[in-house]
C-alpha positions as CSV (number, residue, x, y, z in Angstrom):
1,X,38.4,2.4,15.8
2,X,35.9,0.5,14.0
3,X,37.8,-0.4,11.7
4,X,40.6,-1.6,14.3
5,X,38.1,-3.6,15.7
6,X,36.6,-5.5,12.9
7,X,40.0,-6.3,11.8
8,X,40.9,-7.7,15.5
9,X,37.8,-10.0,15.4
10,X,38.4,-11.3,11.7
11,X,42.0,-11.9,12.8
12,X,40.5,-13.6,16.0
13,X,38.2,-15.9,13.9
14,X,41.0,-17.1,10.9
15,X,43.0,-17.8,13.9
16,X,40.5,-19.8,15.6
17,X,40.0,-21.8,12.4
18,X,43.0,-22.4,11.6
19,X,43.6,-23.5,14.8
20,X,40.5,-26.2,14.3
21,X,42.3,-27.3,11.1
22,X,45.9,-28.2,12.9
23,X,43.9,-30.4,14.6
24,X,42.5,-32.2,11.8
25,X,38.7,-32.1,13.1
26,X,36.3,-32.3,10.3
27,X,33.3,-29.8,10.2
28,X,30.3,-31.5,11.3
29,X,27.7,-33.5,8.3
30,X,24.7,-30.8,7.9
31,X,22.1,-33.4,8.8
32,X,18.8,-31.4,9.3
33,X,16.4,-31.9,13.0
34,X,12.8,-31.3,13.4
35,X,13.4,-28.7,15.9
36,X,16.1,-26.1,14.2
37,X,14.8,-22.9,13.4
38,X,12.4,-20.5,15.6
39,X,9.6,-22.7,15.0
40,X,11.4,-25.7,15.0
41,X,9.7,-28.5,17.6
42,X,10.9,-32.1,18.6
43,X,9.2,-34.9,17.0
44,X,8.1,-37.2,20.0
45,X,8.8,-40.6,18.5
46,X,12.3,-40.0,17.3
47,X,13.4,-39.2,20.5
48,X,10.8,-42.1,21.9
49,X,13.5,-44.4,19.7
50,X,16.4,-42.0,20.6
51,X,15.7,-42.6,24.4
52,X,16.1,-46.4,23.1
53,X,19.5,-45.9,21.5
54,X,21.0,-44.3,24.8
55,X,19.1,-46.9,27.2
56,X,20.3,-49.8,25.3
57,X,24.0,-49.2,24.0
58,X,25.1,-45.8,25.6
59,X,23.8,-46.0,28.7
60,X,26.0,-49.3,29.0
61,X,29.1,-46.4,29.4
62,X,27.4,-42.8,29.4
63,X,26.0,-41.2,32.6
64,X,23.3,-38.4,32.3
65,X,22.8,-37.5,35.7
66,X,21.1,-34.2,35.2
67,X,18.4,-35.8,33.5
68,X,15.7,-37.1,35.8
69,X,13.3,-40.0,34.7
70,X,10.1,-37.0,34.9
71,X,11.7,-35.2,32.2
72,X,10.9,-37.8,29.3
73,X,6.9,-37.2,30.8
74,X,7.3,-33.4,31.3
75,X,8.3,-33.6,27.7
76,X,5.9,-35.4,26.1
77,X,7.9,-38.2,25.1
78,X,6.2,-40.9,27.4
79,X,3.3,-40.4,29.7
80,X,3.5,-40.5,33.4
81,X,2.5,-44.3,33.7
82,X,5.4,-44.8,31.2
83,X,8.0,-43.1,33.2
84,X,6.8,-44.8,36.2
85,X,7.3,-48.1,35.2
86,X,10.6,-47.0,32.5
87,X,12.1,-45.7,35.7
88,X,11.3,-49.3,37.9
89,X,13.3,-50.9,35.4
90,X,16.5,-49.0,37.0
91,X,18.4,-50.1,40.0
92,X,18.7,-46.9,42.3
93,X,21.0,-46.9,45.5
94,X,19.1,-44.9,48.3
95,X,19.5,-44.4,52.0
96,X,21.0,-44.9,54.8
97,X,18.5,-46.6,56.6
98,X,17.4,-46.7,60.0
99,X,20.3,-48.7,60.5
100,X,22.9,-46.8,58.4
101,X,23.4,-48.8,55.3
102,X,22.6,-48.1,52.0
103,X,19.9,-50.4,49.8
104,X,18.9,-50.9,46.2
105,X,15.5,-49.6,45.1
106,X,13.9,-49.4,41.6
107,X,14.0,-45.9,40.2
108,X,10.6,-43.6,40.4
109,X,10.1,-40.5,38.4
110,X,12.1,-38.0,40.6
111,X,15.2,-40.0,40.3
112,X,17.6,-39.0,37.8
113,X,19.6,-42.2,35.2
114,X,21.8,-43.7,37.4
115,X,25.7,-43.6,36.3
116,X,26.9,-47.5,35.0
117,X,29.5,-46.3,37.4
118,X,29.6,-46.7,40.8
119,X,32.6,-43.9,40.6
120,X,35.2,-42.3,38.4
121,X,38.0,-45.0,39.0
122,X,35.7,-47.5,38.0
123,X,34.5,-45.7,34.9
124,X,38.4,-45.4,34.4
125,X,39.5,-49.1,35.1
126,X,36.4,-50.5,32.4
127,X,37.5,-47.7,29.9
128,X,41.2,-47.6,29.7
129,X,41.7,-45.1,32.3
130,X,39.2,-42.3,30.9
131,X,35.8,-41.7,32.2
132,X,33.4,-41.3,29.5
133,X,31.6,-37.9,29.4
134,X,28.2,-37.4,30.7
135,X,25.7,-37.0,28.3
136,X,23.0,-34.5,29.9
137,X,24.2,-31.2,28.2
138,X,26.7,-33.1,25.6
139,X,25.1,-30.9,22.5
140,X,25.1,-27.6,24.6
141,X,29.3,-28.1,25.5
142,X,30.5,-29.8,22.3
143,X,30.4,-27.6,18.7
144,X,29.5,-28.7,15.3
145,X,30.6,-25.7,13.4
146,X,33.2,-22.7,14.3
147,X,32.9,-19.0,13.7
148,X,31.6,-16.5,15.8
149,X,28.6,-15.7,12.9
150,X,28.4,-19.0,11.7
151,X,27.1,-20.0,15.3
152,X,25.1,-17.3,16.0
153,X,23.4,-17.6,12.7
154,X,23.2,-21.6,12.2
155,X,24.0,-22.5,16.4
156,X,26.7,-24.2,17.6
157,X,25.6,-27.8,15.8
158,X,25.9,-29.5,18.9
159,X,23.5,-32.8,17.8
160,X,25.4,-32.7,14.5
161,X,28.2,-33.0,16.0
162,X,27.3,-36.3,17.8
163,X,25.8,-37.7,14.9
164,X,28.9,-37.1,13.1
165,X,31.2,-38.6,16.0
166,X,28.9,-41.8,15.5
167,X,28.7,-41.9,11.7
168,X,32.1,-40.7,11.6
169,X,34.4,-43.9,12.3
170,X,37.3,-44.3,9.4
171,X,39.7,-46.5,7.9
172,X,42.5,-45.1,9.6
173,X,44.9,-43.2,6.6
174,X,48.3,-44.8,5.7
175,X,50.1,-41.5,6.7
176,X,49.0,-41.4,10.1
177,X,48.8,-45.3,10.7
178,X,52.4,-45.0,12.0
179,X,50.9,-42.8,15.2
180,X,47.8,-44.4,15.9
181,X,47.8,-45.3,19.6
182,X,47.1,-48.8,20.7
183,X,43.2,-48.8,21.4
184,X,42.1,-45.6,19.8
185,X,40.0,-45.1,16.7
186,X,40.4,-42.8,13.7
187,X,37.8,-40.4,13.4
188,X,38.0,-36.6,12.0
189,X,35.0,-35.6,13.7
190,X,35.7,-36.3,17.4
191,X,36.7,-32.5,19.0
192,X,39.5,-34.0,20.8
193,X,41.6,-34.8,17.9
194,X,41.0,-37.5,15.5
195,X,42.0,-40.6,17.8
196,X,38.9,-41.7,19.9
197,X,39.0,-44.3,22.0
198,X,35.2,-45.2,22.1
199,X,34.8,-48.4,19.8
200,X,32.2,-47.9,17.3
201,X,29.6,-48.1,19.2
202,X,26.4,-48.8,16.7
203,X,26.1,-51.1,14.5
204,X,23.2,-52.1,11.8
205,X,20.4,-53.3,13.0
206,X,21.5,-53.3,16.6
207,X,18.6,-51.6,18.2
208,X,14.7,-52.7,17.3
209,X,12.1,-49.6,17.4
210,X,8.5,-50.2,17.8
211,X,7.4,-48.3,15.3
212,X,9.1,-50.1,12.9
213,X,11.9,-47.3,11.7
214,X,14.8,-47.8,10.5
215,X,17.6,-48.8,12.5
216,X,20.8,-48.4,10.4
217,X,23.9,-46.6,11.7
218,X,22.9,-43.5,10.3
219,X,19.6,-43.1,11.2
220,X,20.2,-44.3,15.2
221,X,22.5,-42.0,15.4
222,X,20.2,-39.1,14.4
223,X,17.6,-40.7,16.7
224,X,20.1,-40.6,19.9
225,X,21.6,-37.3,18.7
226,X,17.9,-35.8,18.7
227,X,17.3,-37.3,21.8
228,X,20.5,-35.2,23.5
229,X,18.9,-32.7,21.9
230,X,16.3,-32.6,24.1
231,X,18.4,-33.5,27.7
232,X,20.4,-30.8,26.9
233,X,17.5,-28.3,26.6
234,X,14.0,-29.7,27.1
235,X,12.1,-26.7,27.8
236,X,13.3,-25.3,24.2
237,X,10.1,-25.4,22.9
238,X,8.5,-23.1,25.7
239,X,11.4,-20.9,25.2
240,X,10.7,-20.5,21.4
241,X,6.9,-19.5,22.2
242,X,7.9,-17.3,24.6
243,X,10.4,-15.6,22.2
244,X,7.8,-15.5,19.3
245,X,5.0,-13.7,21.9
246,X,7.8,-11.2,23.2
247,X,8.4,-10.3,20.0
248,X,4.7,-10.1,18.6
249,X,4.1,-7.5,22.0
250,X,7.5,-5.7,21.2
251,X,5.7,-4.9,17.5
252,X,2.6,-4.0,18.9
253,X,4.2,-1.9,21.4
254,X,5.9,-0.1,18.9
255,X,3.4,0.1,16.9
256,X,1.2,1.7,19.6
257,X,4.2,4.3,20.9
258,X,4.3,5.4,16.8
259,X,0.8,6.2,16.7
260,X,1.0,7.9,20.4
261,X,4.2,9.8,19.2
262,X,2.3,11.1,15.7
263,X,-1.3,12.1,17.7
264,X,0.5,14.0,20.0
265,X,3.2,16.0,17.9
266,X,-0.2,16.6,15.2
267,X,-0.6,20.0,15.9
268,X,3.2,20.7,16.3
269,X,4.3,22.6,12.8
């Protein structure tokens, strides 16, 4: 039975591969982040610049409605004052009022990003009939690698995969010119088959950081990728401290049940 069963599940993964290959999706680029592995935490002024990247170009398409405004303090990324006046630089629609309309605010803290969207039809009508995907949880629902042990061992590479996507525009090749829809993009990365019909949307020298990094394709793109990182899952670093003292009281524990275990079967021959 074992043996049935380790055959089903390596028969169950070449399928699933070869699957990924019909559809001509690349692996994601290895690039390497500051918070991978169990000790692994995210460096505040990358995603200070990768907050920049999404506010000023993918923001401009790309809700993140689960995100709230707080988050960016809760996380250390800005302070409160920060947030507080980041978040008055948003429009927010609020109400009704005491006479039933609706009104225009400035964000506070507890708001989450507004959509550029007042709805889905408009999203559709500015972007040829698709609604772009919302970018809270965009690394949590969209693999980098494949393989049931690959992503247990190495995660599913969701921030690679986005910083692939945006590195990953190409000339398109002569053999598939002849099928390239009008107003879609060639590039093997994107999960939805290699015709994309997001523009490349960063280009050099397009955003200006404060701190003077870089601003290239390549390294925006690992900014706002790191950046997702975080919406997706910003209490990761408490989790990861939490995981490391379970396991240091699960050693301890045992350690304590051995000794308990060996003093009272001493007399036991």
């Amino acid at each position: 039975m074992k043996k049935l069963a380790s055959l089903a599940l390596a028969g169950l993964l070449i399928a699933s591969g070869a699957a990924m290959a019909a559809e001509g999706q690349k692996t994601a680029k290895d690039v390497s982040f500051s918070f991978e592995g169990p000790f692994g935490t995210f460096d505040r002024q990358q995603l200070q610049r990768g907050y920049k990247v999404y506010k000023e170009v993918c923001a401009n398409c790309h809700s993140m409605r689960l995100v709230k405004f707080r988050n960016l303090a809760e996380g250390g990324i800005f302070n409160e004052e920060q947030v507080k006046a980041l978040a008055a630089t948003y429009t927010v629609k609020d109400g009704p009022d005491a006479s039933g309309e609706m009104f225009d605010r400035p964000g506070l803290p507890s708001d989450a990003f507004p959509s550029p969207f007042a709805n889905d039809e408009a999203a559709k009508a500015a972007n040829g009939g698709a609604v772009p995907p919302d970018l809270s949880l965009l690394t949590k629902s969209r693999p980098g690698w494949y393989g049931t042990f690959n992503q247990l061992w190495n995660g599913i590479g969701g921030p690679q995969y986005i910083y692939s996507v945006l590195t990953g525009y190409e000339e398109t090749p002569a053999e598939l010119a002849a099928e390239q829809p009008e107003g879609k993009y060639y590039n093997p990365y994107f999960g939805a088959g290699h015709w994309i019909g997001m523009p490349p949307p960063l280009s050099e020298g397009q955003v200006t950081f404060d701190d003077g990094a870089p601003n290239t394709v390549d390294a925006m793109s690992h900014d706002v990728a790191a950046f997702l990182a975080f919406t997706a899952e910003p209490k990761m670093e408490e989790r990861k401290e939490l995981g490391f003292m379970v396991l240091i009281y699960l050693a301890v524990f045992t350690a304590l049940l051995y000794l308990v275990k060996k003093k009272l079967w001493a007399d036991v021959h």
